[in-house]
C-alpha positions in Angstrom: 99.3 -20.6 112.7 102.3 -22.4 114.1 103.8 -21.2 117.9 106.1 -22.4 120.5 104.9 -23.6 123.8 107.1 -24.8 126.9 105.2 -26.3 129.7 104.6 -22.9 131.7 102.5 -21.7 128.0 100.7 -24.8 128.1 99.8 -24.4 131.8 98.2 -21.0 131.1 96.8 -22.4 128.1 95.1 -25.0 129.4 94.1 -23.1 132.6 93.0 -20.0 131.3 91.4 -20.7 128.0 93.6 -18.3 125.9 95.6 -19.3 123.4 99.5 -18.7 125.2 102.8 -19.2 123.4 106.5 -19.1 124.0 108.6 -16.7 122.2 112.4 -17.9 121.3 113.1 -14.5 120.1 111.8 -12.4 122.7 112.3 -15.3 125.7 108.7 -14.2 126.7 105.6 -15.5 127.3 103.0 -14.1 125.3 99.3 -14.7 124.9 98.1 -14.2 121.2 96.0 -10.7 120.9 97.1 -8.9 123.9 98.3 -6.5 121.9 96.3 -6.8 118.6 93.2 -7.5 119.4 93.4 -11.1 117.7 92.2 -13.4 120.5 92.5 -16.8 120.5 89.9 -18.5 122.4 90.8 -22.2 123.3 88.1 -25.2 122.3 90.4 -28.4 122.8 93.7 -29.2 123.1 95.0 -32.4 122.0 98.5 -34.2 122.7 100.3 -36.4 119.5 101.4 -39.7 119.9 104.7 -38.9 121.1 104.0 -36.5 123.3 106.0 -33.5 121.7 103.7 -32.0 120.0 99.7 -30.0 121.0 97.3 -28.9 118.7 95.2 -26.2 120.2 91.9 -25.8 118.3 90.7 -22.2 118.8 87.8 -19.7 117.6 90.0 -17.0 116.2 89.4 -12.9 116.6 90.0 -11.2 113.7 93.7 -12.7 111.8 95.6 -15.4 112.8 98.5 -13.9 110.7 100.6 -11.5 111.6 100.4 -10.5 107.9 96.4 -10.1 108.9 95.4 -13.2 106.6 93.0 -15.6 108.8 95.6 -18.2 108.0 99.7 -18.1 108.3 99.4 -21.1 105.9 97.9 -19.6 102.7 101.0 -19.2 100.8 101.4 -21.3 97.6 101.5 -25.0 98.0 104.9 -26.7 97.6 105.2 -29.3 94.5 105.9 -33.0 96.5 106.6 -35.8 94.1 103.7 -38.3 94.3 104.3 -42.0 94.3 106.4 -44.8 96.1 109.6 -43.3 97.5 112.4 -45.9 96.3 
């Protein structure tokens, strides 16, 4: 799945070992499966290149989905043109 984080998400996610996002919508904190069930249990978290980006490696509980697939990014794959871009 793909979620939001400020720094205060990645502080608890880092601190508590559950999975903790940032919701633009709701302007919330929340920590993925408090409601549903669907923990996220942090195994590492790793910082890009450029610093703007985390990717949290997590054994899953149940869906990562909201839809209740294990993945949000089963969905057809897009057609990309393949060769040198000119």
């Amino acid at each position: 799945m793909l979620g939001w984080m400020d720094d205060e998400a990645l502080y608890r996610t880092l601190t508590t070992g559950r999975a903790t996002y940032w919701s633009r919508s709701r302007k919330e904190h929340w920590v993925k499966g408090a409601t549903s069930g669907h923990r996220q249990w942090v195994r590492e978290v790793r910082l890009d290149c450029d610093g703007d980006a985390v990717l949290v490696s997590v054994d899953q509980d149940g869906p990562a989905c909201h839809t209740g697939t294990r993945t949000c990014f089963d969905a057809d794959l897009l057609p990309a043109s393949v060769g040198p871009r000119s």
